[in-house]
N, C-alpha and C positions, 0 to 999 in steps of 0.2 A: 566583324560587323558586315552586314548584308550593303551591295554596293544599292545608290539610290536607285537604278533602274530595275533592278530585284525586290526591293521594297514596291515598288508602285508599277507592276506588272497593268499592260494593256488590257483593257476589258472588250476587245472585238471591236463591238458598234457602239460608239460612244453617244451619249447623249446631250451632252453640252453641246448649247446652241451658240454655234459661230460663225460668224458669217466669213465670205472669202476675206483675204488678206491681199487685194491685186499694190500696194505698197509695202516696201519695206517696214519690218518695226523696227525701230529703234530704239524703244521703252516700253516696260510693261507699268501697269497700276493695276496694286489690288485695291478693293475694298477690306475695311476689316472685319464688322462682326459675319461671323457666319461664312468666314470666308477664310482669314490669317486665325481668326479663335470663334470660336461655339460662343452664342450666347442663350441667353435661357433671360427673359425679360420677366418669364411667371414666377420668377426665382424671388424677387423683389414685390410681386405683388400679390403671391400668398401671404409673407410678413406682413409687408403693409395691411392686406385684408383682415389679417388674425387680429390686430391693433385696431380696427377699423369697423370689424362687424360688418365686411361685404365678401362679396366672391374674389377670386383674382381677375375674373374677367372683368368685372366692375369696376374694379382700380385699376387693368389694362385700359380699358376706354376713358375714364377717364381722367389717366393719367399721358396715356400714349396714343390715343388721341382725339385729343383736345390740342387749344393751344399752350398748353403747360410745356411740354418737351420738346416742342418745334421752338419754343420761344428761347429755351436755355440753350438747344442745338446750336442755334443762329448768333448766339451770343447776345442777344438783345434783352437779356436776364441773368444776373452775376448767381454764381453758387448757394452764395445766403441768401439770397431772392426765390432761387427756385425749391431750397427747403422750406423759407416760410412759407410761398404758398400753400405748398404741398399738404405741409403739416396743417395749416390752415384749413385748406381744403375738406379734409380728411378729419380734423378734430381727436388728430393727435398728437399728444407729447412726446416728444424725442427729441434728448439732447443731438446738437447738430453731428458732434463725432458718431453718433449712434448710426443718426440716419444715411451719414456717409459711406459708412459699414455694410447696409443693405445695401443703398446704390448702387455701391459697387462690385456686389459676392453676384456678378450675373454670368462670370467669366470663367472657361476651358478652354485649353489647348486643341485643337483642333490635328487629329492624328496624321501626319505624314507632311502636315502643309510645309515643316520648317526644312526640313531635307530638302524640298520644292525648290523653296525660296533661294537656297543657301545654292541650289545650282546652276537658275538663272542669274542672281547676281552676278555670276563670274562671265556673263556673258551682255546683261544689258543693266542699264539703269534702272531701278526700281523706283518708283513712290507708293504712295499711299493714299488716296482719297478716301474722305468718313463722314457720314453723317456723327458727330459725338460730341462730345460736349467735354469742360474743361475737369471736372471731378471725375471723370470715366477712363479720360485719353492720361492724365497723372499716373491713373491707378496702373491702367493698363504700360503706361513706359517703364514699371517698375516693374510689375509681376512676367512681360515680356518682353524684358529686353533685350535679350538675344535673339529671338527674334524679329525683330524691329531694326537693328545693328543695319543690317546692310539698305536699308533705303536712306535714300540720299535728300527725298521731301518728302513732307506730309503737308496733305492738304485737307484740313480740317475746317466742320463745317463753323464750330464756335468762334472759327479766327479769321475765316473769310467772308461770314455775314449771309450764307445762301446754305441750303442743301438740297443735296440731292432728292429730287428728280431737275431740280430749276433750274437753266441756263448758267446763269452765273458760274455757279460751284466745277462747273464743266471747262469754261471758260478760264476760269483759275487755274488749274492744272492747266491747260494747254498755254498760258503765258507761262508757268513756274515751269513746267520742261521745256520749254522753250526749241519747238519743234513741230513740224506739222501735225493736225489731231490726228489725221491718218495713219501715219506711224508709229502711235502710240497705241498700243493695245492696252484695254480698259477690261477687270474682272470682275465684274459682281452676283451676287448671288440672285435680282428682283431682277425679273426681267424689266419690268416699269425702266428701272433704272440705268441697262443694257438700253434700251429703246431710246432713253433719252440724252444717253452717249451718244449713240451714233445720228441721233438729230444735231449735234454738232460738231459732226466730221471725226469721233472717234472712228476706231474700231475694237468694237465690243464685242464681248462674248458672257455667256451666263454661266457664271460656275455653279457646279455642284459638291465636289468631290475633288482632292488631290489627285486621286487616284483614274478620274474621267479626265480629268484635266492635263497631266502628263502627256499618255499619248494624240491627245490633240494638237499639243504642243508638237510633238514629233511628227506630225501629219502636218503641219504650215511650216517644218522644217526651223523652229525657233529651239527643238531642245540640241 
């Protein structure tokens, strides 16, 4: 087996945008989708469309965005709530196992990230920050659970009542690590959401890539 610094070889001039690191870190946080696993949203909304008689992009807006999926995010809409509308919406029949079934097939592993993961653990805290909701984060504690193993919190948007980009959700992580936001390095993939870390004293950076991400790490001296 290839050691992890052999798997995830430096690419020169990296592209991840990050800004200095003039404090210590003491913790990282990822984000999850598109970040710990691949997500693919068109994955659910060509099904839905085929049932529905629209495009996927038409059930993308409006399913994602509208306020249908901000409302479940936040938890201000229980699971049965955000199928009924859905189905409602859309003027289709689906037993609720069925529709949980789409909801959920939006998910891949994400190549290299858990060798990542599995190296900084042994040197910082991890958590998790998400925008996601309670039917998504179930599905996902199962299908990646080894993955998920070494974080120590997750801050989740359906349990803390905010997400991401909004203060709040930001603010919650930095009470649940319980440590300055500066020393905590924040990873996501929207810049928006990078930008509005470090509006509240994170320090952030924009992932792309395992593999850009590595030797960054090794350049602010965290690997």
């Amino acid at each position: 087996m290839k050691r992890l610094d052999e798997k995830l070889k430096p690419l020169g001039t990296s592209r991840l945008m990050a800004s200095p690191a003039p404090h210590p870190i003491t913790a990282i946080t990822f984000d999850l989708g598109n970040v710990l696993i691949r997500v693919d949203h068109f994955r659910f909304c060509r099904r839905l469309g085929e049932l529905a008689a629209l495009s996927p992009q038409e059930v993308y807006t409006q399913v994602f965005e509208s306020a249908l999926e901000p409302g479940y995010d936040t938890g201000r809409i229980t699971s049965r709530e955000f199928y009924q509308r859905v189905t409602a919406h859309f003027g289709v029949a689906l037993p609720y196992s069925r529709f949980c079934d789409l909801w959920c097939d939006l998910f891949d592993p994400m190549d290299g990230i858990a060798e990542l993961v599995q190296h900084l653990a042994s040197r910082f805290p991890l958590l998790l920050l998400s925008n996601t909701n309670s039917l998504h984060f179930d599905y996902i504690k199962v299908r990646f659970a080894a993955l998920l193993e070494p974080f120590r919190t997750f801050v989740l948007s359906y349990e803390v009542g905010s997400r991401k980009p909004e203060p709040a959700i930001y603010q919650s992580l930095i009470r649940q690590a319980g440590r300055p936001p500066e020393e905590i390095l924040f990873l996501d993939d929207k810049l928006s959401f990078v930008e509005a870390a470090r509006g509240q004293g994170l320090t952030a950076w924009q992932f792309r890539s395992p593999q850009e991400l590595q030797p960054e790490l090794v350049r602010h001296d965290l690997w």
